[in-house]
C-alpha positions in Angstrom: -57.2 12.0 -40.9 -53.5 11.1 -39.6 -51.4 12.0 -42.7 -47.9 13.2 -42.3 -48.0 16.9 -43.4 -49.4 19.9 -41.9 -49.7 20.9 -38.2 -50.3 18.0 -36.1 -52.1 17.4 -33.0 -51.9 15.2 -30.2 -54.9 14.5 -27.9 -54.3 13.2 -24.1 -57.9 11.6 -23.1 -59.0 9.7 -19.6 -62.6 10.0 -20.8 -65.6 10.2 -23.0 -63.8 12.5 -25.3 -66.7 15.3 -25.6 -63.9 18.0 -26.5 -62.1 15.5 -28.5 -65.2 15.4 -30.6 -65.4 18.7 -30.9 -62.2 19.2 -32.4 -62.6 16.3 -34.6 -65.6 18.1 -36.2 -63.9 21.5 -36.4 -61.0 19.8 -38.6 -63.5 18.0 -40.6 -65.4 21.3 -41.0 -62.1 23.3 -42.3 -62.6 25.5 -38.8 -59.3 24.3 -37.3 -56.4 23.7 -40.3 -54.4 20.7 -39.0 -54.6 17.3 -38.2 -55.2 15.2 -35.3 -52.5 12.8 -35.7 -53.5 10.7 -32.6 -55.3 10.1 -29.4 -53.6 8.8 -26.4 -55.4 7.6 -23.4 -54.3 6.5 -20.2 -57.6 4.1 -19.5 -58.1 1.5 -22.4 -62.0 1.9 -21.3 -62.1 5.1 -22.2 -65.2 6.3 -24.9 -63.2 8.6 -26.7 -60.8 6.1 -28.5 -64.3 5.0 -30.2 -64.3 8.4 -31.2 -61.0 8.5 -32.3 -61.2 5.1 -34.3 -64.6 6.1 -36.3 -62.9 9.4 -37.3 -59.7 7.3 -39.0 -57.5 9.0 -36.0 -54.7 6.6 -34.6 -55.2 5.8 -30.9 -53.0 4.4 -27.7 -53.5 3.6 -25.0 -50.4 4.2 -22.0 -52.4 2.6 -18.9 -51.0 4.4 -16.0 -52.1 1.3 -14.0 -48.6 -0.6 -15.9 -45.9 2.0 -13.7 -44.8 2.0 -10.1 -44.0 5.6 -10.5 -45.8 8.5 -11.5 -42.3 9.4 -13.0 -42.1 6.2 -15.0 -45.5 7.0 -16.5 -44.6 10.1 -17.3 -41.1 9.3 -19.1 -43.1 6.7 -21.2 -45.7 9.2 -22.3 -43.4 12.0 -23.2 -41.7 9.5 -25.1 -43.8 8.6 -27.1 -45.5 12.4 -27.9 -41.6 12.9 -29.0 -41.7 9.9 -31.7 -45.0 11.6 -33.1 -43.6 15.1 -33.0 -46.7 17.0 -32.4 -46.9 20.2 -33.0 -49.1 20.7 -29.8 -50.4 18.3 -27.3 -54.3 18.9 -26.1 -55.2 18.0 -22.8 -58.7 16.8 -23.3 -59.9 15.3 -20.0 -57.4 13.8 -19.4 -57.1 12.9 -15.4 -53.5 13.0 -14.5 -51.6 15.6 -12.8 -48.4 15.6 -15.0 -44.9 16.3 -13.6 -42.6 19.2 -13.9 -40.0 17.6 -16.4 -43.1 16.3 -18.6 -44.1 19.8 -18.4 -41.1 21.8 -19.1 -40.4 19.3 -22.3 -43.5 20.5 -24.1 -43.3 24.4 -22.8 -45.4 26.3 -25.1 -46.9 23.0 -26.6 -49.0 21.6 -24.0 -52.6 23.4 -23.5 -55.4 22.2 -21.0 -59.0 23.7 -20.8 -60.3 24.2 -17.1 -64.0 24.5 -16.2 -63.6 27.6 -14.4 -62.9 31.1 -14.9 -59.2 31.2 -14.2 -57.9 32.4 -11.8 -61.1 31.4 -9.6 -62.0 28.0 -8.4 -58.8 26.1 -9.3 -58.9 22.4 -8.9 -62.1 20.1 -9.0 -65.6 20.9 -8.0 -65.4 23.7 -9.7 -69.1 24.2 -10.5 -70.6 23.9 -6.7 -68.2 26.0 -5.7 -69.0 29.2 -8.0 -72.4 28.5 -6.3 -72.1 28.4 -3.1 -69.7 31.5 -3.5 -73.2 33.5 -5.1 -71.4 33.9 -8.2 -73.5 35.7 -11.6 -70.9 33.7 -13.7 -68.8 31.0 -14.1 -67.1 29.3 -17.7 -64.4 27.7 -18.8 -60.7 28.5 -19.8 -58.0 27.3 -21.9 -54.9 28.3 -20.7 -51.0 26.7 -21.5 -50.2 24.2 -18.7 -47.1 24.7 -16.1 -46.2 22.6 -13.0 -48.5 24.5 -10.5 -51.9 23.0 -11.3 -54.2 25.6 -13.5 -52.2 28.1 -12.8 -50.8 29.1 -16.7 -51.1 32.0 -19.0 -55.0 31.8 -20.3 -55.3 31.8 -23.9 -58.9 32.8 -23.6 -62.2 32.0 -22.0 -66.0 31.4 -22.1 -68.6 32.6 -19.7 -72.1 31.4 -18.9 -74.1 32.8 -16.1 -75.2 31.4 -13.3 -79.2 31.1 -12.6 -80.6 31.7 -9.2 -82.1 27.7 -9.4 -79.0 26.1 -11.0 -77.7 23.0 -9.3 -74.1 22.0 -10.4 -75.2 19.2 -12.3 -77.3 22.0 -14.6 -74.6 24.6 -14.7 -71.6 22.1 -15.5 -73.8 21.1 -18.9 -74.0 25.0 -19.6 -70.4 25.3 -19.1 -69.6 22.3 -20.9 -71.8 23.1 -23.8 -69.3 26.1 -24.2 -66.6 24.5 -23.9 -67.2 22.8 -26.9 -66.9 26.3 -28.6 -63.8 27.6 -27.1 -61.9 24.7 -27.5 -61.8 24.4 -31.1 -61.4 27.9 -31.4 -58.7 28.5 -29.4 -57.0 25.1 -31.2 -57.7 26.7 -34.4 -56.0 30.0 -33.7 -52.8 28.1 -32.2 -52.8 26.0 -36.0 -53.1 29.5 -37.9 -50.2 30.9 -36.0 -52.0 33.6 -34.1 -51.3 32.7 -30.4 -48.2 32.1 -29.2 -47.1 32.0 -25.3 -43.8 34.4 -25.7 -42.2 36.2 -23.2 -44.2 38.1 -20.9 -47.7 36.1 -21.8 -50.0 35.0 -24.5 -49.6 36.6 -27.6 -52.7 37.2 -30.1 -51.9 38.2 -33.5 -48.5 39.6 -32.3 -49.8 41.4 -28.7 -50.5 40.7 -25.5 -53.9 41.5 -24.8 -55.2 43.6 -21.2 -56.9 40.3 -20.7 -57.4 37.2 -22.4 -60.6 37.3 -25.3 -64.0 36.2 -23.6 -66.4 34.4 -25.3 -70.6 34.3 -24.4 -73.1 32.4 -25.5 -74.4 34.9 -27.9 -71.0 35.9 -29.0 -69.6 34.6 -32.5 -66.3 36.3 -31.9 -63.8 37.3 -28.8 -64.8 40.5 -27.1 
């Protein structure tokens, strides 16, 4: 799978690599036309380098553990993304807040996907908080990342809703289940060229939609 032609992706892991999997099957599938060109990880013990390594996809691993600094860390990664030349880098679970100049080198290239419905419930524990709030719904998002923490532009999102006997335990494999969908998707519309973050927002097909598209778990398309 990691040839040198085509649109190439980069995928940042700390984890088992559910959403890396995912992805992996969409561009083995023809849904998302480009390549994953490799995985990095910042945790040698993480599962999804297995993943990585039975789907032929060159892996790293950039143990944070290895740098004083957060800033060193930082500089070394965003090296190395560089030498690859990605054409976008997908945050995958991976469990590091990254710094402003790492951010602002890959503006427009760097995307994350957030188990909430943005702007709600920013930050962790995302899932007992929609709960205890008496929310109907809750999701996911994929949005392009900035320096405030899951605070950029959404691309889109997925909605699930929320059942009067859900614990968060219950609800997070709803949401995660879902995420599985919108990642790819949204991956797959960044390859074809039809998202772009431009001036002003996110830009679908050329406009910037009222609000970003919204999928559900009986929706094949954005509505």
């Amino acid at each position: 799978m990691s040839d040198t032609g085509g649109f190439r992706i980069a995928v940042l892991i700390s984890g088992s690599g559910t959403n890396l999997q995912a992805i992996i099957d969409a561009v083995q599938t023809g849904r998302i036309a480009a390549h994953v060109d490799r995985v990095i990880s910042n945790r040698p013990d993480a599962g999804g380098l297995e993943r990585a390594a039975a789907a032929g996809i060159a892996t790293e691993v950039i143990d944070h553990r290895d740098f004083e600094r957060r800033e060193a860390y930082d500089q070394a990664l965003a090296d190395r993304l560089e030498a690859a030349r990605p054409d976008l880098i997908v945050l995958a679970g991976f469990m590091r807040i990254l710094g402003a100049a790492f951010v602002a080198r890959f503006t427009g290239r760097l995307i994350n996907i957030h188990p909430s419905l943005l702007p709600a419930y920013r930050g962790l524990h995302t899932h007992e908080r929609a709960i205890a709030a008496g929310e109907r719904q809750h999701g996911c998002s994929v949005h392009y990342v900035i320096p405030e923490l899951d605070a950029g532009p959404v691309i889109a999102q997925a909605a699930v809703p929320i059942h009067p006997d859900d614990d968060a335990a219950r609800l997070a494999r709803r949401v995660q289940a879902m995420e599985h969908v919108l990642y790819p998707q949204v991956v797959g519309w960044i390859a074809d060229g039809r998202v772009q973050l431009g001036d002003g927002g996110v830009r679908h097909d050329g406009r910037i939609p009222p609000h970003p598209p919204c999928l559900t778990p009986t929706a094949a398309t954005p509505g």
